[in-house]
C-alpha positions, -999 to 999 in steps of 0.1 A, spaced: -138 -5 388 -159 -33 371 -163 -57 400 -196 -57 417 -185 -56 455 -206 -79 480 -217 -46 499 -238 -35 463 -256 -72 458 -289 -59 470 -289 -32 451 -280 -54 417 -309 -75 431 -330 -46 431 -326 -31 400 -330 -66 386 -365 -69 400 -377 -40 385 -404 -40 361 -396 -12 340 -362 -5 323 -341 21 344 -322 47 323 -309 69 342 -301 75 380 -299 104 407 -269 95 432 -271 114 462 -242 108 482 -216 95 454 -190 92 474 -161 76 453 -192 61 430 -188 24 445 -223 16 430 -209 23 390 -200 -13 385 -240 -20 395 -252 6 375 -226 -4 341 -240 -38 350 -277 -31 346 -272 -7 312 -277 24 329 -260 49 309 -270 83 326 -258 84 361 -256 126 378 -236 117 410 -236 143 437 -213 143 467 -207 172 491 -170 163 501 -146 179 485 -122 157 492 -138 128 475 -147 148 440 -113 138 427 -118 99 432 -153 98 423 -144 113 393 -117 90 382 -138 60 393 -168 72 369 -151 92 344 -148 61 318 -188 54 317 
């Protein structure tokens, strides 16, 4: 998962307007962790990604497990 999907562009464009250096993130709603490539992208290292399915926990961890 490195690619930065077209649905994710505004928030790359966001986190490139911001004035201050962002270090670490609170991802409500993680589903599979679509957003990692973004966040990989923009040297966030510390990333706590919460999701409520079940059934998602296994993906989302595999998708994130390598940052």
């Amino acid at each position: 998962m490195t690619d930065i999907h077209p649905e994710h562009e505004m928030l790359d464009q966001c986190l490139a307007s911001v004035p201050c250096k962002v270090t670490g993130v609170l991802h409500l709603g993680a589903g599979i962790g679509q957003e990692a490539p973004v966040y990989v992208k923009h040297g966030i290292q510390r990333v706590v990604w919460v999701e409520a399915n079940p059934q998602l926990i296994p993906r989302l961890r595999a998708n994130v497990e390598a940052l």
